[in-house]
N, C-alpha and C positions, 0 to 999 in steps of 0.2 A: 425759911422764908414764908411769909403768910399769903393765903391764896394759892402756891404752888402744889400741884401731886405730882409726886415719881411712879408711874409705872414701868412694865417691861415683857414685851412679849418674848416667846419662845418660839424662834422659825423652827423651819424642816429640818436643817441642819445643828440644833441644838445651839447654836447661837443665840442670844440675845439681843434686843433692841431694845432701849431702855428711852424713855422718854419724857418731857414735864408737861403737863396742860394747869390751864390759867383760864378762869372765867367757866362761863355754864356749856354745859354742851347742850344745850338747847340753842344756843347762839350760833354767828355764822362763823364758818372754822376761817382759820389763817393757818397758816404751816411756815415757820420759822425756820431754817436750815442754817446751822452755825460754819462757819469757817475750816478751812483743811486742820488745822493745829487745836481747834479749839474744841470748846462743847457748847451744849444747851443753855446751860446753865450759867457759866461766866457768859458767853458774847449776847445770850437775852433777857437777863436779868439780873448778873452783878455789876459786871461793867459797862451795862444798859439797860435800863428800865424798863425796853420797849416792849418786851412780852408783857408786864404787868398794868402796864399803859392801857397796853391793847385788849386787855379783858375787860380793863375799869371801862373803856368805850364803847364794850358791847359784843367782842370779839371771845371766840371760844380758841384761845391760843393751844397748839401743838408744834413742841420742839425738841425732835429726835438727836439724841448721842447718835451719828452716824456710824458705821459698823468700825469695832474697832478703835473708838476714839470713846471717854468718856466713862459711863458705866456701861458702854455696849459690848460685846466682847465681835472678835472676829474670828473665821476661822481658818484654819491653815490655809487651806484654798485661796480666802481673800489676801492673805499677807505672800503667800509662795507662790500661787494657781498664775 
């Protein structure tokens, strides 16, 4: 998808957070938060535009795989703890 980067942090617990930004980061942030079931990626910008909308208007979009969903991974804690 053009416009879109995937990055992915590494927390304390070896987990991953995986995330897409859209637009400059010199712009003002917005933070996107997808749905229980879904990801970043389909609910803000396959199956809606709105992430890439909102760069084209000026916006430095950020939209996290929440832990466990996505390309984020979870770890035993979040899925048993």
């Amino acid at each position: 998808m053009s416009g879109l980067s995937r990055s992915a942090l590494v927390l304390h617990d070896d987990t991953s957070l995986s995330y897409l930004t859209a637009g400059s980061p010199s712009d003002e942030p917005v933070l996107l938060i997808h749905g229980s079931t879904e990801t970043a990626e389909s609910d803000w910008f396959v199956h809606s535009p709105i992430g890439l909308r909102l760069a084209e208007l000026g916006y430095f979009v950020i939209a996290p795989d929440c832990r466990g969903h996505g390309r984020s991974t979870a770890s035993s804690e979040d899925l048993f703890g």
